[in-house]
PDB file of the backbone (N, CA, C, O) and the ligand in Angstrom, with CONECT records:
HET     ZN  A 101       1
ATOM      1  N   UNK A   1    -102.719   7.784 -23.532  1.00  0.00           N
ATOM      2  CA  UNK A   1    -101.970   9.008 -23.221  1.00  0.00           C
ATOM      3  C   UNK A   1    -101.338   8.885 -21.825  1.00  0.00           C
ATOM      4  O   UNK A   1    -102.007   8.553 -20.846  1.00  0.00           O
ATOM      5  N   UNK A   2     -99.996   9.169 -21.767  1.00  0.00           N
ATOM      6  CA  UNK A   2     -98.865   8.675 -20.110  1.00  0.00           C
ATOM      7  C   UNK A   2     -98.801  10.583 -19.380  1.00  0.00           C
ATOM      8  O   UNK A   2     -98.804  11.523 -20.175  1.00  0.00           O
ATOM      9  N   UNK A   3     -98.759  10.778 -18.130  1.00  0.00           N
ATOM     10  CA  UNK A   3     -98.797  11.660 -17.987  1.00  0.00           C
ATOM     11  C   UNK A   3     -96.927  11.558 -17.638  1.00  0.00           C
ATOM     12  O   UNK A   3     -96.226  10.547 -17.691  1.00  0.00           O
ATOM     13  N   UNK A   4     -96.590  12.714 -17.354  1.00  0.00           N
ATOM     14  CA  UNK A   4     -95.745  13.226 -16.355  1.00  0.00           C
ATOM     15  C   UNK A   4     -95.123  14.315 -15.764  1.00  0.00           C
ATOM     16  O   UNK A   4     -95.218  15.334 -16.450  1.00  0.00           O
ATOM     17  N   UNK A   5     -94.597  14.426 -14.858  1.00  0.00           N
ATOM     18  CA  UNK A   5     -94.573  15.842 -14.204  1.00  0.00           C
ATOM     19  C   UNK A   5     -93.738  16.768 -14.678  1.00  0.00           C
ATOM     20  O   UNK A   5     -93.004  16.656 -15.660  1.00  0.00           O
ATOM     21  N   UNK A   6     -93.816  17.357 -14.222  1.00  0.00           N
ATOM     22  CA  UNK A   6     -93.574  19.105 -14.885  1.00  0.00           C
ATOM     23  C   UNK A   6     -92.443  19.161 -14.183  1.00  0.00           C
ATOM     24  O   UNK A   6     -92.865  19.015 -13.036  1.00  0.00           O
ATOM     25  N   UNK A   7     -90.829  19.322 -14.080  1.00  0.00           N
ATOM     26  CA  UNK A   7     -89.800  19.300 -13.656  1.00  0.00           C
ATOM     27  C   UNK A   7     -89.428  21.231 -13.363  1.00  0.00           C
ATOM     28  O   UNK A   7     -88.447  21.735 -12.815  1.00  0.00           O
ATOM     29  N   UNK A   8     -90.460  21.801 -13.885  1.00  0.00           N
ATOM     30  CA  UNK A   8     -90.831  23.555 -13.027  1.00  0.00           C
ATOM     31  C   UNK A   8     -91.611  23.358 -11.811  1.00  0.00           C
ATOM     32  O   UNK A   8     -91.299  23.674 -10.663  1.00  0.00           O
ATOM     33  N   UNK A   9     -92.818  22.712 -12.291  1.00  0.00           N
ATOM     34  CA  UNK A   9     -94.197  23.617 -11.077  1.00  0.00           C
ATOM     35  C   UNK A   9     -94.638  21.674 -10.712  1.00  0.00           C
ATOM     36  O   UNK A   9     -95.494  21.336  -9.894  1.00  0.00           O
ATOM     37  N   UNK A  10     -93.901  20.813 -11.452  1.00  0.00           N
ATOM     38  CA  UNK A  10     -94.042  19.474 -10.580  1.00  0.00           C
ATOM     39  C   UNK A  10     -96.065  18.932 -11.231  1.00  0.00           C
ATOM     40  O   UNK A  10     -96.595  17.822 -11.210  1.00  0.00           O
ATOM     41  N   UNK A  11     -96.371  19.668 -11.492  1.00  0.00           N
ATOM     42  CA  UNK A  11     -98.080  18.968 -12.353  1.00  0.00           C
ATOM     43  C   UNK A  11     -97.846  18.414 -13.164  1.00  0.00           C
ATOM     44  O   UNK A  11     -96.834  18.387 -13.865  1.00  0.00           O
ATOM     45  N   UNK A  12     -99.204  17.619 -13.211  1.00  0.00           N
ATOM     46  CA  UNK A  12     -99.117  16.463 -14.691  1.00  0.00           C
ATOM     47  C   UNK A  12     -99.348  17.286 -15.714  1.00  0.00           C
ATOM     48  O   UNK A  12    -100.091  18.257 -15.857  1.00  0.00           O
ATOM     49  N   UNK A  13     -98.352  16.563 -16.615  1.00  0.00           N
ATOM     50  CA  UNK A  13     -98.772  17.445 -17.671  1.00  0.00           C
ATOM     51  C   UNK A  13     -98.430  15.964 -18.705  1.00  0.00           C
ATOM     52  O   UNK A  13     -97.837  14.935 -18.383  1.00  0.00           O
ATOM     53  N   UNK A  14     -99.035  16.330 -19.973  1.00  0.00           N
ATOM     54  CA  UNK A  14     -98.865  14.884 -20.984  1.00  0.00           C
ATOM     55  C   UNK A  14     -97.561  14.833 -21.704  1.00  0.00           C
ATOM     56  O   UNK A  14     -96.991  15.922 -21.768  1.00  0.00           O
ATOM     57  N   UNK A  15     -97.038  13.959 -22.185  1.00  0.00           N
ATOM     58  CA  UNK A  15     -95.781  13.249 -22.318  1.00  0.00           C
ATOM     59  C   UNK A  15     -95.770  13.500 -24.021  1.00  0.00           C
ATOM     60  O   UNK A  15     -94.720  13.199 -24.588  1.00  0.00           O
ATOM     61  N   UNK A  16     -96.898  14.041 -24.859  1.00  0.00           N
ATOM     62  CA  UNK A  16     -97.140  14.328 -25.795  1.00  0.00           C
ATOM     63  C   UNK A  16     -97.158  15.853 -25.908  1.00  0.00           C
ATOM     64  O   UNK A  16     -97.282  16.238 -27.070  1.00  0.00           O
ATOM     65  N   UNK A  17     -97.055  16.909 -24.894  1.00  0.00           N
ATOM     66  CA  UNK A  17     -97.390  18.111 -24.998  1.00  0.00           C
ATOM     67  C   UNK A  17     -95.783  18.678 -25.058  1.00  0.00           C
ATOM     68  O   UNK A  17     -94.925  18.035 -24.453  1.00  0.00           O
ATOM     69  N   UNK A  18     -95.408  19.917 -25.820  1.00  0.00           N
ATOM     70  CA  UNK A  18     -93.991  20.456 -25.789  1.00  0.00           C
ATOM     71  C   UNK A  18     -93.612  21.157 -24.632  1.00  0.00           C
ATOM     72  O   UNK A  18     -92.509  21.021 -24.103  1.00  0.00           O
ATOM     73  N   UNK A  19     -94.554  21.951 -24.199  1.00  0.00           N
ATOM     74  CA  UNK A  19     -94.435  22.583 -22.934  1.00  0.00           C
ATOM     75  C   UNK A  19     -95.627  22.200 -22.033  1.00  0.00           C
ATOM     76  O   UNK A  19     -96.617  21.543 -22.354  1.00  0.00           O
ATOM     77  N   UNK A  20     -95.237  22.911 -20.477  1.00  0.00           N
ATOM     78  CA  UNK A  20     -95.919  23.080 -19.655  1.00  0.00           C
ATOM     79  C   UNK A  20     -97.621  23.617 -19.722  1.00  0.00           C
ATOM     80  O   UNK A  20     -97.610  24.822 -19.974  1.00  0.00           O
ATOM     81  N   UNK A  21     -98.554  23.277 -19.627  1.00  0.00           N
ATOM     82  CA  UNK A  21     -99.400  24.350 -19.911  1.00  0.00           C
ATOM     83  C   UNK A  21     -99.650  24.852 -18.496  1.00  0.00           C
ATOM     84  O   UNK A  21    -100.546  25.684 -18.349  1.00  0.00           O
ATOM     85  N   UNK A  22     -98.942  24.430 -17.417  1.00  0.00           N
ATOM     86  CA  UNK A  22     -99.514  25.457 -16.060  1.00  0.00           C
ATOM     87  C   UNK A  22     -98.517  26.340 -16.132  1.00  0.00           C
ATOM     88  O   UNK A  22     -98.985  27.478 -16.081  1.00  0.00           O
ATOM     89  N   UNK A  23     -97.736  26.336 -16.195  1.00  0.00           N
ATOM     90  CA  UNK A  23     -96.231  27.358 -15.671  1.00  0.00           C
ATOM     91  C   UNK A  23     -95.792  27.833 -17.444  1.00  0.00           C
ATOM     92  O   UNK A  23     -95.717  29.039 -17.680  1.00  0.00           O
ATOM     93  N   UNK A  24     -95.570  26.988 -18.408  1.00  0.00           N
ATOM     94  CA  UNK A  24     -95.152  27.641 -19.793  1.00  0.00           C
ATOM     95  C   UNK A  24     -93.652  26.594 -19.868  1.00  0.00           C
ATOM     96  O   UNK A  24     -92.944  26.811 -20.851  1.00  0.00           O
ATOM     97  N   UNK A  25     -93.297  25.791 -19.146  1.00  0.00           N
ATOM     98  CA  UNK A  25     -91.974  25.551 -18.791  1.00  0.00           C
ATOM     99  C   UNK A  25     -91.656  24.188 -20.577  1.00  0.00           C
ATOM    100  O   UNK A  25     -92.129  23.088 -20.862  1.00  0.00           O
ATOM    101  N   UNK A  26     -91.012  24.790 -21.032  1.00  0.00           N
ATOM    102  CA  UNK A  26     -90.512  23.494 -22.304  1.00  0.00           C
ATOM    103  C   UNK A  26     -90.296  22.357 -21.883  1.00  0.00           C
ATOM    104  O   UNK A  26     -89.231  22.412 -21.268  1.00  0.00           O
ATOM    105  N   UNK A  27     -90.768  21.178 -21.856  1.00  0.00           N
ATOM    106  CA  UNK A  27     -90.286  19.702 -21.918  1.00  0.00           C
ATOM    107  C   UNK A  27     -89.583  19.603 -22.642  1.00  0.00           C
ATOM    108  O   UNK A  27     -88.401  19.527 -22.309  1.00  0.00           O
ATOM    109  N   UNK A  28     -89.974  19.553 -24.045  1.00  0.00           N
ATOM    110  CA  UNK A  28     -88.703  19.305 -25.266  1.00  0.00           C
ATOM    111  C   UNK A  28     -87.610  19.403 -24.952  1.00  0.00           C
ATOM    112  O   UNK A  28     -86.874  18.440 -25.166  1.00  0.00           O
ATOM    113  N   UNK A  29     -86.907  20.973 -24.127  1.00  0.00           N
ATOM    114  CA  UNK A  29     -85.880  21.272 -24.170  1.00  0.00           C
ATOM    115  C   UNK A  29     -85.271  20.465 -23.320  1.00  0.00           C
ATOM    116  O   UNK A  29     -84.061  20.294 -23.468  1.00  0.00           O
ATOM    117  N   UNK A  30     -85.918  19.846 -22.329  1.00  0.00           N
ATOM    118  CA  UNK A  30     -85.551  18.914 -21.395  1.00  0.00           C
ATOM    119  C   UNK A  30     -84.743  18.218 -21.957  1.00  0.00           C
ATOM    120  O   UNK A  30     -83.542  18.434 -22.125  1.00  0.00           O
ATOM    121  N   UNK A  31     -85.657  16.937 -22.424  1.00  0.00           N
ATOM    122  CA  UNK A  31     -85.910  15.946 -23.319  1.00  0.00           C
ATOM    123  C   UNK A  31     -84.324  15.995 -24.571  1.00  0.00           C
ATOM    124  O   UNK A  31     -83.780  14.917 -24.807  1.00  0.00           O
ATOM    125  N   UNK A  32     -83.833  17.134 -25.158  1.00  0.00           N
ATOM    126  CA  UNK A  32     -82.710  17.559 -25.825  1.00  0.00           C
ATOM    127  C   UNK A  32     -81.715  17.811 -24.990  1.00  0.00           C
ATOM    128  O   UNK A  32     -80.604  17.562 -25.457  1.00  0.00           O
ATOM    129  N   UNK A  33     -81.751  18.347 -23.584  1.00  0.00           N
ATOM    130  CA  UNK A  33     -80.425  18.094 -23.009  1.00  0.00           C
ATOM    131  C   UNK A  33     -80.063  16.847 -22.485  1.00  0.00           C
ATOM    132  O   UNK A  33     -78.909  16.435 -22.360  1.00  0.00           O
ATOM    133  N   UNK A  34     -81.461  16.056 -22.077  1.00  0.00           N
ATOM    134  CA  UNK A  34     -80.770  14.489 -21.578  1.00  0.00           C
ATOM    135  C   UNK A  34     -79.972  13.660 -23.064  1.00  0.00           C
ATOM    136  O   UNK A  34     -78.877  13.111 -23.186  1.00  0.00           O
ATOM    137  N   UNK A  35     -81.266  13.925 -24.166  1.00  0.00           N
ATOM    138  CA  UNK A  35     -80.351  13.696 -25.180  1.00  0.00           C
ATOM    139  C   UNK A  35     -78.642  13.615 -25.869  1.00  0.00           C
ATOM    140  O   UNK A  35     -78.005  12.904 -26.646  1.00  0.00           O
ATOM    141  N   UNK A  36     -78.429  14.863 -24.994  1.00  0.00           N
ATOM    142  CA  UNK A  36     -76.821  15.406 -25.455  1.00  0.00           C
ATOM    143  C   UNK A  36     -76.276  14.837 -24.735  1.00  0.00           C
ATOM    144  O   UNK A  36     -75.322  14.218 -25.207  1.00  0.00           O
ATOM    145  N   UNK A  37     -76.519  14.693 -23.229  1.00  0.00           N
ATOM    146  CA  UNK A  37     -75.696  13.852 -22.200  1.00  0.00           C
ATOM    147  C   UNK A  37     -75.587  12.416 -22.459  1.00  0.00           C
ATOM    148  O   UNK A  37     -74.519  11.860 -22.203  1.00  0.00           O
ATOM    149  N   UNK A  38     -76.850  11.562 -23.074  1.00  0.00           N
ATOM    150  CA  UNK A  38     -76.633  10.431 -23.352  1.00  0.00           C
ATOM    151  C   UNK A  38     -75.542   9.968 -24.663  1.00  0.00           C
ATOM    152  O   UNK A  38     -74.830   8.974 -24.807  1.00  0.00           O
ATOM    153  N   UNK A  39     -75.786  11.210 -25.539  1.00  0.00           N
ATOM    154  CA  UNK A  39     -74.757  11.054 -26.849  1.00  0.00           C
ATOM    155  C   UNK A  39     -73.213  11.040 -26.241  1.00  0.00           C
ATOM    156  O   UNK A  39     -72.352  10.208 -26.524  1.00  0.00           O
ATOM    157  N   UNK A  40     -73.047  12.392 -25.154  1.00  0.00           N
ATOM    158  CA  UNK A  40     -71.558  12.508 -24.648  1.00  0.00           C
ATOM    159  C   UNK A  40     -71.604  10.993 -24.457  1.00  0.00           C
ATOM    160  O   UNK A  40     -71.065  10.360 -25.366  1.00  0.00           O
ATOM    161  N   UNK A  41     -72.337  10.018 -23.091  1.00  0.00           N
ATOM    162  CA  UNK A  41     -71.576   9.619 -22.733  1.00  0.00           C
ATOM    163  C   UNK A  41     -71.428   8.040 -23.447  1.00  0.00           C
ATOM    164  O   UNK A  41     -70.834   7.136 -22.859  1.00  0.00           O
ATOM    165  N   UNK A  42     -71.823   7.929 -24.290  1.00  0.00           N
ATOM    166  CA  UNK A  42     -72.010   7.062 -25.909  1.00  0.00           C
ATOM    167  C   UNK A  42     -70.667   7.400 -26.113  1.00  0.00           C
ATOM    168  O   UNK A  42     -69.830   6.543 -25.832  1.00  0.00           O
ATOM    169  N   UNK A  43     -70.270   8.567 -26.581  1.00  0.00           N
ATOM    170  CA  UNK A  43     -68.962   9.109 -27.182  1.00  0.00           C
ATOM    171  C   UNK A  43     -68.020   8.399 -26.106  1.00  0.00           C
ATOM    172  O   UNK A  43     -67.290   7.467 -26.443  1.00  0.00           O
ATOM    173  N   UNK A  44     -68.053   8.753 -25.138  1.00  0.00           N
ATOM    174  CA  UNK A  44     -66.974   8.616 -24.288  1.00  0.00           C
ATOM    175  C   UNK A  44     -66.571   6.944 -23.955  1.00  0.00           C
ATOM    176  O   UNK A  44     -65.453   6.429 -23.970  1.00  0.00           O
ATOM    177  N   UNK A  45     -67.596   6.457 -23.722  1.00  0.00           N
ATOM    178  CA  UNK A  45     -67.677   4.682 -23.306  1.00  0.00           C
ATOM    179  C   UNK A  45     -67.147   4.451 -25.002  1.00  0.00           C
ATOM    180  O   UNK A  45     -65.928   4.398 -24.840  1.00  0.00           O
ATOM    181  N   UNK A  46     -67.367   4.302 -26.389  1.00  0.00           N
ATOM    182  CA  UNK A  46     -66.954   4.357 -27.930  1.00  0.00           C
ATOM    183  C   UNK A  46     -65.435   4.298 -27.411  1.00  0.00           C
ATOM    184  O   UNK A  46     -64.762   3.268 -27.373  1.00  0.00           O
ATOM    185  N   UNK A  47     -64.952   5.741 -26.969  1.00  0.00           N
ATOM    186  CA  UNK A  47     -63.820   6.312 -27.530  1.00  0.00           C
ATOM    187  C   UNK A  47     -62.772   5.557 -26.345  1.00  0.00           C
ATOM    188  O   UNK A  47     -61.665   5.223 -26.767  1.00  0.00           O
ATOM    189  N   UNK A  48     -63.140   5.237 -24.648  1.00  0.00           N
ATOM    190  CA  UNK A  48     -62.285   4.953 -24.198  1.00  0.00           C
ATOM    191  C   UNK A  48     -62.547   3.236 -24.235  1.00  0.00           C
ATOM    192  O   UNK A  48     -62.129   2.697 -23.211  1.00  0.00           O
ATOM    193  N   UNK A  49     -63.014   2.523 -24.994  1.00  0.00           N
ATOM    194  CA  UNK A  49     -63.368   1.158 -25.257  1.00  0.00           C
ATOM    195  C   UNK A  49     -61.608   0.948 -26.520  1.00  0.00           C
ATOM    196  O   UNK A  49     -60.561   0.303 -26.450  1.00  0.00           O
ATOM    197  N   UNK A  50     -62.302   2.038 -27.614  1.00  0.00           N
ATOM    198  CA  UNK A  50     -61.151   1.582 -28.547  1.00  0.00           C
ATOM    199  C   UNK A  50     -59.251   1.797 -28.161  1.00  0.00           C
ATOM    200  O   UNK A  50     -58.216   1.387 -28.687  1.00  0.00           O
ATOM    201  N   UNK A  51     -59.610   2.715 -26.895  1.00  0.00           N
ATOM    202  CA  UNK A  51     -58.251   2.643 -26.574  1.00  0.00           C
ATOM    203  C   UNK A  51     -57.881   1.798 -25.973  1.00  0.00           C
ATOM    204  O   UNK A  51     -56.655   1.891 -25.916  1.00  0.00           O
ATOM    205  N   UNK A  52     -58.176   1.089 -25.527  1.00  0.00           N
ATOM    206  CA  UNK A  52     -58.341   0.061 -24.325  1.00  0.00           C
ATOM    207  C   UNK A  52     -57.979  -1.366 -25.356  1.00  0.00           C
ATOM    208  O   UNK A  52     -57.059  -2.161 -25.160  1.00  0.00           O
ATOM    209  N   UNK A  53     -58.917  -1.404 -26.397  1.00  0.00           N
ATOM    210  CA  UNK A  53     -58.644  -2.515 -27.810  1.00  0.00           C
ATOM    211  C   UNK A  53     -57.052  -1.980 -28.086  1.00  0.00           C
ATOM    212  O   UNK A  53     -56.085  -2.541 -27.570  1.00  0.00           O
ATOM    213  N   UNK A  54     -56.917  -0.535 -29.192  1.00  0.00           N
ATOM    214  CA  UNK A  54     -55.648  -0.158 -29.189  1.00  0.00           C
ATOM    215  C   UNK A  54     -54.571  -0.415 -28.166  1.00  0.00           C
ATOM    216  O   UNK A  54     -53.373  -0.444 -28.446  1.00  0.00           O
ATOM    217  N   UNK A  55     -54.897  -0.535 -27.387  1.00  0.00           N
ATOM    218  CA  UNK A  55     -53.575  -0.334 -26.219  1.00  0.00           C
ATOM    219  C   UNK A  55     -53.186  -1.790 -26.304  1.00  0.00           C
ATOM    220  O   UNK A  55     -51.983  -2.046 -26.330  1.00  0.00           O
ATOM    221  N   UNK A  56     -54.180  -2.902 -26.357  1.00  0.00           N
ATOM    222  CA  UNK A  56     -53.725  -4.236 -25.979  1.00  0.00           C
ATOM    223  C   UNK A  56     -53.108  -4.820 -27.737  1.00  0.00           C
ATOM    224  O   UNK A  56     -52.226  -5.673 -27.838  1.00  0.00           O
ATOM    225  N   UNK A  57     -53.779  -4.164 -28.956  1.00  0.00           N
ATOM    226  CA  UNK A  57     -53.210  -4.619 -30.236  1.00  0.00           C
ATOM    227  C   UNK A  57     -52.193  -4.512 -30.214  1.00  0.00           C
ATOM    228  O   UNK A  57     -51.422  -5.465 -30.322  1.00  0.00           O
ATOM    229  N   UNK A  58     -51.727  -2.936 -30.019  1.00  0.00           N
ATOM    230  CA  UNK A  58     -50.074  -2.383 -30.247  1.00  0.00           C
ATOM    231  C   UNK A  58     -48.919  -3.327 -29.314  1.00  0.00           C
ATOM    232  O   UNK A  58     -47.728  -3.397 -29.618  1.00  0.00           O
ATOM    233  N   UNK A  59     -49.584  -4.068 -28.051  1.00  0.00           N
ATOM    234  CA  UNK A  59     -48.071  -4.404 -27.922  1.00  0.00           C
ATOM    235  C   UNK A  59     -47.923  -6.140 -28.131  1.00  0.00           C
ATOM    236  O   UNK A  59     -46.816  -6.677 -28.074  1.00  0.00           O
TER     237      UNK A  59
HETATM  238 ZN    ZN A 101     -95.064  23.360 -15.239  1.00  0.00          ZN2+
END
């Protein structure tokens, strides 16, 4: 079991637990916004890669 800190009240808390149990604070939800940021920037490195291919096919 890995601990890590509580990004509210900063205590260990386990890396297996959904929330906080000192403060109440959600990890998960954490955990789902780094998620979204890593997808954006997946999307973005994808999307400006193929233009970059496109740009050099077309001429
Ligand atoms: Zn906490």
């Amino acid at each position: 079991m890995s601990l890590t800190s509580c990004p509210e009240c900063r205590r260990q808390v386990s890396t297996k637990a959904d929330m906080c149990p000192h403060c109440g604070y959600n990890i998960r939800r954490e955990d789902m916004k780094l998620g979204v940021i890593g997808f954006m920037v997946i999307v973005i490195v994808i999307l400006s890669v193929s233009s970059i291919v496109g740009f050099f096919f077309s001429n």
